[in-house]
N, C-alpha and C positions, 0 to 999 in steps of 0.2 A: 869208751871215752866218757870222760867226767863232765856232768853240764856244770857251766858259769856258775862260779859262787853267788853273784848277784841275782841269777835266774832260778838256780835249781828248786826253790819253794813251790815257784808259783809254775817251773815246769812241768811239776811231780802234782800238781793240785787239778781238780775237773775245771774244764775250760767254762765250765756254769760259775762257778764259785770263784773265778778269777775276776769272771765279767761281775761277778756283782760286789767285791770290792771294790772295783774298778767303778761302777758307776758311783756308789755310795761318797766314794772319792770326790768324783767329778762334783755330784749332786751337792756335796761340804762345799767346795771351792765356788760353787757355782752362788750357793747361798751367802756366804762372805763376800763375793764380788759387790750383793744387793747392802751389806752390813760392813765396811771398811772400820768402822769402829770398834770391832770385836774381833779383828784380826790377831791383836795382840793375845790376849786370853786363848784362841786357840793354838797358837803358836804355844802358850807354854803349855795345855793340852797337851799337843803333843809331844812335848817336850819329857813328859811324863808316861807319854805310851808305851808299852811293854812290847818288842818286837816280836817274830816268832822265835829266835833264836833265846832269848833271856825267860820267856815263856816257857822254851822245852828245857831249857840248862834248868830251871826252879824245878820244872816238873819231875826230871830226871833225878834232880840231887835230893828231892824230897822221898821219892820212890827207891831209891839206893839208899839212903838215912835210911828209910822202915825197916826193907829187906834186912839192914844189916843189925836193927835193935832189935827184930823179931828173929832173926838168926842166935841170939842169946836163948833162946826157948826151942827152938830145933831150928838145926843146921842147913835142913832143905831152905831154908827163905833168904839163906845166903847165895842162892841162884840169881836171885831178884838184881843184886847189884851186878851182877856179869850179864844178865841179860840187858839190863840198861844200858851199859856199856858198851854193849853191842851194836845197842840200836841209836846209842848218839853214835858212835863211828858209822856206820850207814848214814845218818843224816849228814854227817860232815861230805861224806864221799860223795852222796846222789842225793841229797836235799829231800828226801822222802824217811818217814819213820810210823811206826801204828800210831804215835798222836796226831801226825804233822793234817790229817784229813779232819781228825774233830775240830782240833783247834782253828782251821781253815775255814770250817762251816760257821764257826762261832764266831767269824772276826778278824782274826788274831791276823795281822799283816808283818810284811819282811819290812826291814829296814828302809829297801829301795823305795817299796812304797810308802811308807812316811814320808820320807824326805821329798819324794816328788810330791805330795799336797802342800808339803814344810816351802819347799820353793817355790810353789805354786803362789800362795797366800804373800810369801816373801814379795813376790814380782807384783800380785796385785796392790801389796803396799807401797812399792816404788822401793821399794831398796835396791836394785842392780841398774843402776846408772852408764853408761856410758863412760868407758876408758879412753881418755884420749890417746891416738897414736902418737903425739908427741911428745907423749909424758917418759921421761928414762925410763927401763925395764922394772929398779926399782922401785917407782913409784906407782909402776903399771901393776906390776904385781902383791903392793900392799893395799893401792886403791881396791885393786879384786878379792882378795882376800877379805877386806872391810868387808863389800859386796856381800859375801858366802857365808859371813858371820864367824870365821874362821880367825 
């Protein structure tokens, strides 16, 4: 069985290296709760952070580019792009690949977890408001939407 596309990063990651995302997380949102005026600037922060996924795609397409201009000079380093390819389809399958652990140690967070600091910061700025139930469906669901930034 295949884990959750949402999960398989940090399922495939040591449970050391998860927790200290994870608190580094907390310890950002915790600092911004004290600073609500800088909320904005990290928001586009993150806005700009590189997930793991756009991470390994640069890493991969840049390492399959060499392999394939140093395959002009001998043909063995034409390996280099099938080996890649390799190991983004293992990442895709099982969220694990030989970068997925450096790049883990260094930082390098999944999507999911962006977003939950992105919503985190969102809520301590007041933006998700209360929908009323008596609002029509349509207005419930554009008011929400505003909400999510969406």
């Amino acid at each position: 069985m295949l884990p959750e596309t949402t999960t398989r990063v940090a399922w495939n990651t040591a449970e050391t290296i998860n927790r200290r995302i994870a608190e580094e997380t907390e310890e950002r949102i915790r600092h911004y709760a004290a600073r609500p005026q800088q909320i904005d600037r990290r928001l586009k922060e993150l806005d700009e952070e590189w997930d793991m996924e756009r991470t390994l795609e640069t890493n991969a397409a840049g390492v399959a580019l060499l392999g394939t201009v140093l395959g002009i000079v001998n043909k063995r380093f034409l390996l280099l792009p099938g080996l890649v390819a390799g190991f983004l389809l293992q990442h895709a399958l099982q969220g694990w690949c030989p970068p997925v652990p450096l790049f883990r140690r260094a930082g390098v967070r999944t999507a999911t977890e962006i977003e939950r600091e992105r919503y985190a910061l969102k809520a301590l700025r007041g933006d998700f408001q209360p929908i009323s139930r008596n609002a029509d469906n349509d207005q419930a669901a554009a008011t929400a939407l505003r909400a999510v930034g969406a």
